[in-house]
N, C-alpha and C positions, 0 to 999 in steps of 0.2 A: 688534273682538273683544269678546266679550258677558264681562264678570267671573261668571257662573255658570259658568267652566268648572268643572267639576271636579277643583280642583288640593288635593292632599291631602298635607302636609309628613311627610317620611318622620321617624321620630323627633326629633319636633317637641318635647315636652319635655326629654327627654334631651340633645336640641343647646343649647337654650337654656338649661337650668341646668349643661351642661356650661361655658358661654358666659360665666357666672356674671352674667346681664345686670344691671345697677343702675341706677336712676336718675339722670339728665346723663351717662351713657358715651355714649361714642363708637364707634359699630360699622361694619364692614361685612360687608356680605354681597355672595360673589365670584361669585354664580350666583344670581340674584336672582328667576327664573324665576316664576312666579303670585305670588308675595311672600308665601308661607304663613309661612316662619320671618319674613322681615320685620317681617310684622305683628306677631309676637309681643315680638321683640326693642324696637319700638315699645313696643310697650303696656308692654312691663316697665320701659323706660327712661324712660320720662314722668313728671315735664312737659319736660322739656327735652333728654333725650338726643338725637341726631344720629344718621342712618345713611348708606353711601352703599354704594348697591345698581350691583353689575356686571351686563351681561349680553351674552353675543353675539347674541342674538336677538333683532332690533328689537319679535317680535311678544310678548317676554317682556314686554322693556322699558313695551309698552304697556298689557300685562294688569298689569300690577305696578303701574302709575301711577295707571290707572284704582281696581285696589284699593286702594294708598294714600293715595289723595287726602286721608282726612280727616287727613294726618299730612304735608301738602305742605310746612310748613314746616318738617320737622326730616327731612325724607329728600333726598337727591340720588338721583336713576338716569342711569345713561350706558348707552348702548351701545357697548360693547367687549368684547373679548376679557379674561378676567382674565390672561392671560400678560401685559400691560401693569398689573399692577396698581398698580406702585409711581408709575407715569408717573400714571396718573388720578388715585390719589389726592391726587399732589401739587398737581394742577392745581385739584380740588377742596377743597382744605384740611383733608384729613385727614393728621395723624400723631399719632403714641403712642397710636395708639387702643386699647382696651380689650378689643375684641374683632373677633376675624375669620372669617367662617363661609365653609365650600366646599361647597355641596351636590353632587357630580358626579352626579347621576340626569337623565335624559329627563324632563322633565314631560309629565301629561298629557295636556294641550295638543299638545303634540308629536307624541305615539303618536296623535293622533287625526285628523279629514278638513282635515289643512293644506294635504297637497297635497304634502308635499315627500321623502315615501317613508321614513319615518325606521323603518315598521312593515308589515312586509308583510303585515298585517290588512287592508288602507286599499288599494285598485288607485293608485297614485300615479304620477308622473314617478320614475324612480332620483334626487332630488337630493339629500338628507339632508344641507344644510349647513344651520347653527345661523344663519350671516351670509351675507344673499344677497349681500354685495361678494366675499365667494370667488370665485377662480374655476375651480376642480375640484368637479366633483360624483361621486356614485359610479358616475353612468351614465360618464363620463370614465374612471374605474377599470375598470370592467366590461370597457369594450368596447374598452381602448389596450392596457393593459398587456400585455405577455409573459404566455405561462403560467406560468412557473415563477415571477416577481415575483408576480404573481395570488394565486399557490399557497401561496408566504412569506407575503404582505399577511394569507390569512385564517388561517394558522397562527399568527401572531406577535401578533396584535390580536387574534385572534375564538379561539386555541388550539384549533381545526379540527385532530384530527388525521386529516380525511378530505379535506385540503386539496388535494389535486393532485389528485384525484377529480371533486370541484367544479369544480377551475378547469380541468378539459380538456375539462368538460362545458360551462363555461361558453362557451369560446374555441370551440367547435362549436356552439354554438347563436346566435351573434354576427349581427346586433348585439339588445339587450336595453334595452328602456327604458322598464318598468315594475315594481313590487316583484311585481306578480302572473308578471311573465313570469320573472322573478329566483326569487320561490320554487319556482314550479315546476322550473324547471330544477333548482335544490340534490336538491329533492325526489325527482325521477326519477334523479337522479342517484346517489342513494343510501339512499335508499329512506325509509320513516316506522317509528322503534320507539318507544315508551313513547311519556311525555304532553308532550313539549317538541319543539316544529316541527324539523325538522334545517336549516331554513334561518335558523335563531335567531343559532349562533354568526358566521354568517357577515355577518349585516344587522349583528352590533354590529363586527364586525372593521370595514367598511367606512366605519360611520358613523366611528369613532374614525378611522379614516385621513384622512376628510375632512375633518375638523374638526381633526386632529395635538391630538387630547386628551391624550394621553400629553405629550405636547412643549409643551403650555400650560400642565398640569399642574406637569411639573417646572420651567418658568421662574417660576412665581407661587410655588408655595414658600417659596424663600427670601426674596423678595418680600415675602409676607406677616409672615414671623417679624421684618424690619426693621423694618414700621408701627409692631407693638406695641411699647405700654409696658411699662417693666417689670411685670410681673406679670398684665401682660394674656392672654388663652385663645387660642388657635388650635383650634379644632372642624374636623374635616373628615368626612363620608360618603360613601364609594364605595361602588359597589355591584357593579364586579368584580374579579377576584383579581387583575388587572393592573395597574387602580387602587389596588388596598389595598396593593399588595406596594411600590409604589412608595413611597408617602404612609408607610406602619409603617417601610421603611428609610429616609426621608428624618428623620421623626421620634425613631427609635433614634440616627440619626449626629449629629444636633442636640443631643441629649440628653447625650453622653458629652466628654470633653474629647479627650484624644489618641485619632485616627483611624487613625496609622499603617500598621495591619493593614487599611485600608480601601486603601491606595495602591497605586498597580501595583509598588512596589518598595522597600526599605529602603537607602540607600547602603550599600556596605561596609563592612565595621569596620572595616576597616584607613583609608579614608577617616575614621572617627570618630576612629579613634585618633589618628592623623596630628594632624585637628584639635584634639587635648587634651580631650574632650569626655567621657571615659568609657572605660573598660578596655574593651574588647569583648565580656566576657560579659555586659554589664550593659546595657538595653536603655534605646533610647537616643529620646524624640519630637524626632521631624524636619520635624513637620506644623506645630506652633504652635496645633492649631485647641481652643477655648475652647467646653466648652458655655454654649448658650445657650437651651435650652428644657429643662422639667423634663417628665417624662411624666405627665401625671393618669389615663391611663386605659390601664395594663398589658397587657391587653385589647381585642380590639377590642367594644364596646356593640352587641349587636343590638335588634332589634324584640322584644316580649315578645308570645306566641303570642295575644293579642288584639286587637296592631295587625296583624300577619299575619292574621286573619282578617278586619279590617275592610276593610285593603287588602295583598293578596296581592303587587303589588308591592315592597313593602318587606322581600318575604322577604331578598333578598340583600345590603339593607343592613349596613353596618359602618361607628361611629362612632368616632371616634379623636381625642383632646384633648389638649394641651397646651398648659404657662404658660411665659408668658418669664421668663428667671430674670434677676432683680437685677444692677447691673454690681456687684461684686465678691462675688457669690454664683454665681459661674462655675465651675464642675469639676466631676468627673467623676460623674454621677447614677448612683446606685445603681440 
């Protein structure tokens, strides 16, 4: 794989001075994809800081290597899934580290003639896994699933609400096993309005499916917020509202001390009271749970309408940062 892909880091300074990189930190980055933050995070950390770069894509892993080289001695790359992250790093000899980056975007690399259908620009095979030891691809999904599973899979990932639509057109034109033969059918099936494909929602629904990004997502998480040091940044960038929503409430619930009102249920009071614990009007935490990250950015950070026009991709990004709070600098973040 040639390093002129054209991989372009979606708010590249923003992640990295969110990141707050210093020289001799210790970072990683959990999607390490063409190594565009990488390299920056290098560069700022030098002479001596360390990185050690995740990724599930062996063919990341080798565009990443290939552009780091001139930093072989202070980077590790693995290929894995970051839903292991805490496992790699330990095996790697990372902990308390300083900083931890999650890019979740498709690189361009990806969207482009790989072969493995992640873009249905590209006539490809339907396989759209990130790790070819997988072994579900989305031609699998396509052509097994029930309709009405189908029909949930691109309502609940891809928020299709023209989902049973698709997949009854899908299951009648069965079997399908290319993006070309895949867009068409969304398309006839419900026709083309304004400037965004309608087979859009449906190719991210299924990638996510394949790859259970949601489900990788939420295991690395909490994952990640153990690595760091105290005071260390957790950066993350999604780029859809299923990712953001997860990641802003994973990071609100880290952020606050008592979760309570987060739980399926409060014991009864008369249970409290029994215990000695508190009169019953008086509200009682039953969680224990201790914040442990402070929020830096209220907000989520977009692209500023001149990296949207450099690269149009980055319109949907959102960056979202937090520190780890100090151990006895623990409660409840304003």
């Amino acid at each position: 794989m040639s390093s002129t892909v054209n991989h372009v880091p979606v708010l590249y300074a923003e992640a990295l001075d969110g990141l707050h990189v210093r020289p001799g930190g210790r970072y990683i980055d959990c999607t390490v994809g063409g190594g565009g933050h990488a390299t920056g995070i290098l560069e700022r950390s030098a002479p001596n800081g360390r990185l050690l770069g995740l990724d599930a894509d062996p063919q990341a892993i080798a565009l990443a290597r290939q552009r780091l080289q001139r930093f072989a001695d202070r980077v590790v790359l693995v290929n894995e899934n970051f839903a292991h992250l805490g496992e790699v790093a330990a095996a790697q000899g990372f902990a308390a580290v300083d900083g931890v980056l999650v890019d979740l975007g498709v690189s361009a690399f990806q969207l482009g003639p790989t072969g493995r259908g992640f873009s249905f620009q590209v006539d490809a095979p339907l396989d759209m896994r990130f790790d070819p030891r997988q072994t579900t691809t989305a031609a699998d999904l396509v052509n097994r699933l029930p309709e009405d599973a189908l029909a949930d899979l691109l309502f609940q990932y891809g928020e299709e609400t023209r989902s049973w639509r698709i997949a009854r057109a899908i299951v009648a034109q069965r079997p399908i096993t290319t993006t070309t033969e895949l867009a068409q059918v969304i398309a006839q099936a419900v026709g083309r309005q304004g400037r965004i494909h309608p087979a859009t929602k449906s190719f991210q629904a299924l990638r996510i499916a394949v790859n259970q990004e949601l489900e990788a997502l939420e295991a690395a998480l909490p994952q990640a917020v153990d690595l760091l040091a105290p005071g260390g940044y957790l950066a993350i960038i999604a780029f859809h509202s299923l990712e953001d929503r997860l990641v802003k409430q994973f990071l609100q619930r880290e952020a606050r001390g008592c979760i309570c009102s987060d739980l399926p249920a409060r014991p009864p009071f008369w249970e409290v009271r029994r215990a000695g614990k508190s009169p019953p009007h008086t509200p009682v935490c039953v969680c224990g749970h201790r914040a442990t990250l402070h929020l830096v950015t209220r907000r989520a950070v977009q692209p500023s309408v001149a990296e949207v026009q450099r690269n149009p991709r980055s319109r949907s990004a959102r960056l979202r940062v937090a520190q780890r709070l100090s151990i006895g600098n623990q409660g409840i973040s304003d």
